[in-house]
C-alpha positions in Angstrom: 0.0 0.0 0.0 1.2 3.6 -0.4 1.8 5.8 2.6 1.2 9.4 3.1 3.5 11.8 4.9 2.2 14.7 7.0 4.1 18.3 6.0 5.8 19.2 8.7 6.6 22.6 7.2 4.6 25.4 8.1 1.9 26.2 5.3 -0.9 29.0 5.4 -4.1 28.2 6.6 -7.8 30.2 7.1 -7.6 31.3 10.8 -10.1 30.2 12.6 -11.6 31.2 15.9 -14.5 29.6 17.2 -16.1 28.9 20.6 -14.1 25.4 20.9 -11.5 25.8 18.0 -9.0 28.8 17.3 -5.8 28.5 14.7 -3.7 31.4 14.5 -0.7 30.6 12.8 0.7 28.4 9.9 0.0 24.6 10.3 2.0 22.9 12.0 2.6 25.6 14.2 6.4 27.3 13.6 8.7 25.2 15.6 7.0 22.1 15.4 9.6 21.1 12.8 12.8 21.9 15.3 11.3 20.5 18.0 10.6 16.8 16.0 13.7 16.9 14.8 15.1 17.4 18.1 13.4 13.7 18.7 14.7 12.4 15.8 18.0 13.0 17.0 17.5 11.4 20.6 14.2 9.0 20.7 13.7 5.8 18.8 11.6 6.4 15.5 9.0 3.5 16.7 7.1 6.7 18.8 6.6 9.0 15.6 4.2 9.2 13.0 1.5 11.0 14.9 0.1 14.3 13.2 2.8 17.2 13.8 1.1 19.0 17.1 3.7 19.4 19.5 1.3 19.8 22.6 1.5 22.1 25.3 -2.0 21.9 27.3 -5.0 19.7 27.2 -8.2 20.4 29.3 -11.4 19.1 28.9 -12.0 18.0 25.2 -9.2 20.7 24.1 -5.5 21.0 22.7 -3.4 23.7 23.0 -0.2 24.4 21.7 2.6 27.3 22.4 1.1 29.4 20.0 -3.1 29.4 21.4 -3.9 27.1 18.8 -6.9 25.2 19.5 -7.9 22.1 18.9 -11.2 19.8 19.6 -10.3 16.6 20.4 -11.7 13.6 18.8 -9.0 11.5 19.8 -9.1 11.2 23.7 -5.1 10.6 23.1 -5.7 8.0 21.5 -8.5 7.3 23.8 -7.0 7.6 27.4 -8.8 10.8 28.5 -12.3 9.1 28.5 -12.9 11.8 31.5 -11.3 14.1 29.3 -7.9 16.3 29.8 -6.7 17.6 32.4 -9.7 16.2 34.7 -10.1 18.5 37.7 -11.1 15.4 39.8 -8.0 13.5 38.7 -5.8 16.5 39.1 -7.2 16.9 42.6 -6.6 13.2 43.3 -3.2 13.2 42.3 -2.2 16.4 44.4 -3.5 15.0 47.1 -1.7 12.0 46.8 1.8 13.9 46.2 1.5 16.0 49.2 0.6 13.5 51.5 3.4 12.5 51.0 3.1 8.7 49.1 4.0 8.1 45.6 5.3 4.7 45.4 5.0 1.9 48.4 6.1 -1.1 45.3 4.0 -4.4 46.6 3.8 -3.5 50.3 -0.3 -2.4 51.6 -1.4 0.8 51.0 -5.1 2.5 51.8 -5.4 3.9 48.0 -5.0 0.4 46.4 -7.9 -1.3 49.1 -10.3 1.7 48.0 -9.9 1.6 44.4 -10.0 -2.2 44.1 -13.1 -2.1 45.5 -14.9 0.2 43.5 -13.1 -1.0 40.3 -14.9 -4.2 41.0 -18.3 -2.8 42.1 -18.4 -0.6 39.1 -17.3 -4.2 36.7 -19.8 -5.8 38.3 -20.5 -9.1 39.8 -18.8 -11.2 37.5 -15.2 -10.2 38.8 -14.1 -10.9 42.0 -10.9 -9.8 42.2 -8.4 -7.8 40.5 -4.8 -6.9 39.4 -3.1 -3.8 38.9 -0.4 -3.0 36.3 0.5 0.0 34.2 0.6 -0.9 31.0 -2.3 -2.5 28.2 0.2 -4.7 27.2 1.0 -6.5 30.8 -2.5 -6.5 31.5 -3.1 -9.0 28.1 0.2 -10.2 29.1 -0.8 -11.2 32.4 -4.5 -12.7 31.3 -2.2 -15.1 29.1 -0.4 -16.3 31.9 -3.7 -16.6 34.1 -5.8 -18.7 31.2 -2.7 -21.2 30.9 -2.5 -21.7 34.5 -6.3 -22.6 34.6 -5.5 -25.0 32.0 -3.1 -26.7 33.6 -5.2 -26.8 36.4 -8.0 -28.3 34.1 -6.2 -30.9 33.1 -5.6 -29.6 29.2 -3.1 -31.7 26.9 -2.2 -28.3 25.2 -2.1 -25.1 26.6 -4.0 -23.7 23.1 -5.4 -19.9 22.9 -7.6 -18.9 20.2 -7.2 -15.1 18.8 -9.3 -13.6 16.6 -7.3 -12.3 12.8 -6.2 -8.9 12.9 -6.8 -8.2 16.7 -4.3 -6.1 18.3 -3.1 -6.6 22.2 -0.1 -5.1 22.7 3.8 -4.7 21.9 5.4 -7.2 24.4 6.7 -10.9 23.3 2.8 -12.5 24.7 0.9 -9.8 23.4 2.6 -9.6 19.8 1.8 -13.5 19.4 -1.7 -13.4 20.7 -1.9 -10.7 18.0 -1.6 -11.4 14.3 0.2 -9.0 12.3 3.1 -11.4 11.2 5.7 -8.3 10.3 5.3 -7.1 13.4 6.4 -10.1 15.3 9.0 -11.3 13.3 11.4 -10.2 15.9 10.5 -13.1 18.1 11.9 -15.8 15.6 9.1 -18.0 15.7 5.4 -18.3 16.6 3.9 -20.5 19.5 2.4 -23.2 17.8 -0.5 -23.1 20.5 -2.1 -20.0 20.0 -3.9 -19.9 16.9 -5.9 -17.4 14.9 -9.6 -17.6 13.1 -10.5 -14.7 10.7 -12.6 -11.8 11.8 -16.1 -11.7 11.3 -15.7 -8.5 8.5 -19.6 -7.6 7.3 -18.1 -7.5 4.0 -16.8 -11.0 4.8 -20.2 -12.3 6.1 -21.6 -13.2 2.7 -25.0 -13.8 4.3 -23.9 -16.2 6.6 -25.0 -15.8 10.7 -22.0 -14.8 13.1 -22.5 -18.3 14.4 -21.9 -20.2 11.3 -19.0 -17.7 10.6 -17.5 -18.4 13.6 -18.0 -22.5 13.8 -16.2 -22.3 10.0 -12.8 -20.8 11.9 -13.4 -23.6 14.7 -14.3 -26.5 11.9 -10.5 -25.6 10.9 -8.7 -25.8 13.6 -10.4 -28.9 14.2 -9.2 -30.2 10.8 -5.5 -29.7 11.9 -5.8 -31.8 14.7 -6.5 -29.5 17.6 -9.3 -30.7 20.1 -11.2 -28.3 21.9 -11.7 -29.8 25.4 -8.2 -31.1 25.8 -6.1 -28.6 23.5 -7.7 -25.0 24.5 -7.4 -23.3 27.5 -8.8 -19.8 26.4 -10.1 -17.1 23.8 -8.8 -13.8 23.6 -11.0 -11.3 21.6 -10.2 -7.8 20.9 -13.8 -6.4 22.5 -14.1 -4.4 18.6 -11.3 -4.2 16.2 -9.1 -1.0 16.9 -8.8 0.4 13.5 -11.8 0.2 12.5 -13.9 -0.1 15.6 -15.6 -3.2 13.9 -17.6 -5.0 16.2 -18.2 -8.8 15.7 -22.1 -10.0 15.1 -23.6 -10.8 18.7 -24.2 -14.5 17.7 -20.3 -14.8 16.9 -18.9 -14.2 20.4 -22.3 -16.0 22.5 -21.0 -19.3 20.3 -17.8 -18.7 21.6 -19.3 -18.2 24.8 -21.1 -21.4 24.5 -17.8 -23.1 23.6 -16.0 -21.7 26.3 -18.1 -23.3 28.7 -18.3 -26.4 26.9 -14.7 -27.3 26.6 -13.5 -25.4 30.1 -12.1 -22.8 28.4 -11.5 -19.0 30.2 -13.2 -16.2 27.7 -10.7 -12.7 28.0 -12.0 -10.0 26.7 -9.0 -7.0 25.7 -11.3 -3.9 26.8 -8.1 -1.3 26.6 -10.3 1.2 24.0 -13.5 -0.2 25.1 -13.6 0.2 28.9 -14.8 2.6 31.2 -17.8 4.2 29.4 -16.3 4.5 26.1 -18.9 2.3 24.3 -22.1 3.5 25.8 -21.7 0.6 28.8 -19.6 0.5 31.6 -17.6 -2.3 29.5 -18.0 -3.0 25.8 -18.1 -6.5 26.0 -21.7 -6.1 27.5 -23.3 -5.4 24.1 -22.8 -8.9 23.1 -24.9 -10.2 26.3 -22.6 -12.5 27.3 -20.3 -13.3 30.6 -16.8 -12.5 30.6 -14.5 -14.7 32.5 -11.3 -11.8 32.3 -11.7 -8.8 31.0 -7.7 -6.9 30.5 -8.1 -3.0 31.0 -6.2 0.6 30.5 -6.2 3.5 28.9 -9.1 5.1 30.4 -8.7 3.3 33.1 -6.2 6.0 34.7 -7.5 9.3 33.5 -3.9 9.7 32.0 -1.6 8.4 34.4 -0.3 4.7 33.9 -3.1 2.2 34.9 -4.4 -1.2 33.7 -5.4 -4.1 35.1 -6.9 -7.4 34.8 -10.2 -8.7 36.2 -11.6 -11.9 36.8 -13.1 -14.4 39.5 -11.4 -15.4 42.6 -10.4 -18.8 41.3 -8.9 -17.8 38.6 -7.1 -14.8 40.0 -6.0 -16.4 42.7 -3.9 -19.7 40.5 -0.5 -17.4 41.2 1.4 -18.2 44.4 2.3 -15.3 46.3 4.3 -13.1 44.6 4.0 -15.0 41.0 3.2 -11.9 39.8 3.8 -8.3 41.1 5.1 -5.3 39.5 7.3 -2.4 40.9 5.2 0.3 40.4 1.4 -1.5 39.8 -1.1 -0.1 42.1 0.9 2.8 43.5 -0.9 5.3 45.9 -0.6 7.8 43.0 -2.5 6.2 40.1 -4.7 4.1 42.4 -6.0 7.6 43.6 -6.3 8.5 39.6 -8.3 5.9 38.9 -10.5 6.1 41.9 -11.2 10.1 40.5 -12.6 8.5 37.2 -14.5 6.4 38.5 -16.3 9.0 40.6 -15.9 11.3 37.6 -18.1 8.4 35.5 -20.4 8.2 38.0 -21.2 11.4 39.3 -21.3 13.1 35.6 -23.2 9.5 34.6 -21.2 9.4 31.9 -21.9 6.0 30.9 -25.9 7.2 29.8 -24.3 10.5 28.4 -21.6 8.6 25.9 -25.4 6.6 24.7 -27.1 9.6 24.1 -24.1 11.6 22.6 -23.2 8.7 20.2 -26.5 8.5 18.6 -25.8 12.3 17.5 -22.8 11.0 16.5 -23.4 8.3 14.5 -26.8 10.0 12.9 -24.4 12.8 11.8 -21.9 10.4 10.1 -24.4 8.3 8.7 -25.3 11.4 6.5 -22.1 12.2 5.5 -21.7 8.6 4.3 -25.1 9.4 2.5 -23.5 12.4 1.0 -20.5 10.3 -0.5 -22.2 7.0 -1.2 -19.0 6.2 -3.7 -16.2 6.7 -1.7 -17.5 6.1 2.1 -18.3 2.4 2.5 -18.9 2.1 6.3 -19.7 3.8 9.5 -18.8 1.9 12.8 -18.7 1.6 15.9 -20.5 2.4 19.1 -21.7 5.6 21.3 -18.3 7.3 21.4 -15.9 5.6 19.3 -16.5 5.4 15.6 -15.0 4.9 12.3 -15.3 5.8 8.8 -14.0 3.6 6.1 -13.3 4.7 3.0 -13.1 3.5 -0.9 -12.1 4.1 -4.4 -14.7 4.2 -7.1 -13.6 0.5 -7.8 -14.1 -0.8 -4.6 -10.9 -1.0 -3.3 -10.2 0.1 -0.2 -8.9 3.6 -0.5 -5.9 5.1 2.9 -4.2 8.3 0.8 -8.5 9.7 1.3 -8.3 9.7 5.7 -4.9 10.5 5.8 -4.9 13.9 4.0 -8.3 14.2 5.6 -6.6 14.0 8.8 -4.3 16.7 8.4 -6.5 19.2 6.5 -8.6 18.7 9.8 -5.7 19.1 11.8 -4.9 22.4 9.8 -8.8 23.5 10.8 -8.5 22.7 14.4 -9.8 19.0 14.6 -7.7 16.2 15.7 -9.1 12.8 14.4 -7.0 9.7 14.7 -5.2 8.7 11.9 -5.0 4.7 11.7 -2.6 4.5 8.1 -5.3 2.4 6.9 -8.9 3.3 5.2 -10.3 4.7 8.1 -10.4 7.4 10.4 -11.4 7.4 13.8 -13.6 9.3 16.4 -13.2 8.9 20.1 -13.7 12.5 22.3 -13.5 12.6 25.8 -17.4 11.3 26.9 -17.6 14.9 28.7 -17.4 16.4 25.5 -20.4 19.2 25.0 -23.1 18.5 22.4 -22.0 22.1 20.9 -18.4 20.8 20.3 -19.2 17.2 19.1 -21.8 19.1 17.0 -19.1 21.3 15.4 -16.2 19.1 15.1 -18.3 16.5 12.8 -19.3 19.7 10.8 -15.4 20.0 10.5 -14.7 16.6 9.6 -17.7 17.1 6.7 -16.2 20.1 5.5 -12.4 17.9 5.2 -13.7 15.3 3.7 -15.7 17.1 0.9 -12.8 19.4 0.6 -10.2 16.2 0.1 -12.7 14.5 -2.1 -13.1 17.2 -4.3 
């Protein structure tokens, strides 16, 4: 596929100065350029690639930069702010913290970690008994790999098999690169654990009529086919709760099969809820819109309000399989970012967020839906669900079409719209869930203006 690189010198743009947007100078803003450069010089290349903003503020569902540009947010950084920037409760939280004075305590007790446990697991609901605390997405899928093998071992399973989903994504560490599928990307490990194995995604333009359940028992009849049993030779699914570039949700009757199989065979269901967690769907979790029961669910992002937090939820039994101090991590559930997250949970709550994403998403996606009315030939899907949503876009012929989103994304950039660029056919839409109507209302009017603009 071709590739598209952002201009990272500064061009003239229409000033603009709005209620919730204001651009006041070339785009990127001068010294964006020296200060990337100064990057390239001292930080690995594998963090660039974003669109050149070189942030100085965020509050609410706003980006600032040196100059008073202004941005609306539709990105959540990359969906962490779910409470949005800046949060006055977090902030508040995380003073207090600093001047009691406690920031780290590594494994040893601390009040912070008891109180936020608890509501962490009130707020999951009954289903999850107990919890564990890390700071990064990928330890959390890391750790929920660990935790469905040593409930297969204590089932009695031959093979210690996991079954992934195609194209999923859960993380960057040696676990969560093989529980993922992109082959490049993992090439660095030298081989592939020949017990985790991958069935394709349930794309509706793969579908071809059939029902998610058939879909889905197709993948299974295959894996069957090379041998591998499903009570002796699986010990757990791992689903990406949508598909992050896209947010493409499987069909309902896909993941209750799997469900059905799971309890079948004795086999732990994880769901990776790192994008879809804590409101950001329109439910607490996303995996609830497939009416099913979770066994794990691995979380972050949104989780901490921006600080480092994630975490892995599950029942007793199965969180409880590690001995003492099997696993633990030096800075995990520190007094700091135990009082973050305990802020967005109250945030959530007491701003009942979880109802407001609902409502707010249905503007959302009745907005999109007629822009994809508006550009029947080159917009081929709208997905997702109450704040996080896609649009996918094609050429005349069909094909899928990723030079379109990508100079979309920057002519929005250059109007004072921040929408996350994915490199693929897509682009994405996730504001913080406290985002005003006005301001979602305007930055979709934005991102209609950029894409008639691009396609014309």
């Amino acid at each position: 596929m071709a590739s598209y690189n952002f201009s990272l010198d500064p061009v003239e743009v229409p000033g603009v100065d709005t209620k919730h947007r204001k651009i006041n100078s070339k785009i990127p803003a001068p010294g964006t350029k020296e200060i990337l450069s100064r990057l390239d010089r001292v930080e690995s290349r594998s963090m660039h690639g974003q669109l050149p903003i070189v942030w100085d503020t965020a509050e609410g569902f706003n980006v600032y930069d040196k100059l008073g540009n202004c941005w609306i947010d539709f990105t959540s950084g990359i969906f962490f702010s779910n409470v949005g920037h800046s949060n006055q409760r977090v902030s508040k939280a995380l003073k207090k913290s600093i001047d009691k004075p406690l920031i780290g305590c590594y494994a040893y007790p601390n009040s912070a970690r008891a109180d936020y446990l608890e509501k962490l697991l009130d707020f999951a609901g009954s289903s999850f008994e107990k919890g564990f605390l890390l700071s990064a997405g990928t330890e959390a899928t890391e750790a929920a790999l660990k935790l469905m093998r040593m409930n297969g071992i204590k089932e009695g399973k031959k093979k210690l098999g996991i079954i992934c989903i195609e194209n999923n994504w859960h993380g960057r560490t040696l676990g969560a690169q093989m529980l993922s599928s992109n082959i490049s990307q993992k090439e660095w490990i030298g081989y592939q654990d020949p017990d985790i194995h991958h069935i394709p995604f349930p794309y509706p333009w793969d579908l071809n009529e059939k029902s998610g359940k058939d879909f889905l028992l197709e993948g299974i009849d295959k894996l069957q086919d090379r041998g591998i049993d499903m009570s002796t030779d699986i010990c757990g699914f791992m689903l990406e709760t949508f598909q992050g570039w896209g947010a493409v949700f499987y069909p309902r009757e896909f993941v209750q099969e799997i469900r059905n199989l799971s309890y079948e065979n004795k086999i732990l269901l994880t769901f990776d809820e790192m994008q879809s967690g804590f409101g950001r769907t329109g439910k607490a979790f996303g995996y609830e819109h497939y009416d099913v029961e979770a066994d794990l669910i691995c979380c972050g992002k949104g989780m901490g309000g921006g600080v480092p937090l994630s975490g892995v939820l599950g029942k007793k039994e199965v969180m409880d399989l590690p001995e003492i101090g099997n696993m633990s991590s030096t800075h995990s559930a520190n007094p700091l970012v135990c009082s973050a997250g305990l802020a967005v949970l109250e945030e959530i709550r007491e701003e009942n967020l979880i109802e407001e994403t609902k409502r707010k998403g249905e503007i959302l996606f009745s907005k999109l839906n007629k822009i994809k009315e508006s550009h029947p030939n080159n917009i081929s899907y709208i997905l997702g669900k109450g704040l996080i949503a896609s649009i996918l876009f094609k050429k005349i012929d069909g094909s899928v079409d990723i030079i379109t989103p990508s100079k979309c994304s920057e002519l929005c950039m250059q109007k004072g719209l921040l929408v996350v660029h994915t490199g693929r056919e897509s682009i994405k839409i996730g504001p913080p869930l406290n985002i005003s109507d006005a301001a979602l209302a305007e930055g979709i009017e934005v991102l209609s203006e950029s894409i008639k603009q691009t396609l014309s």
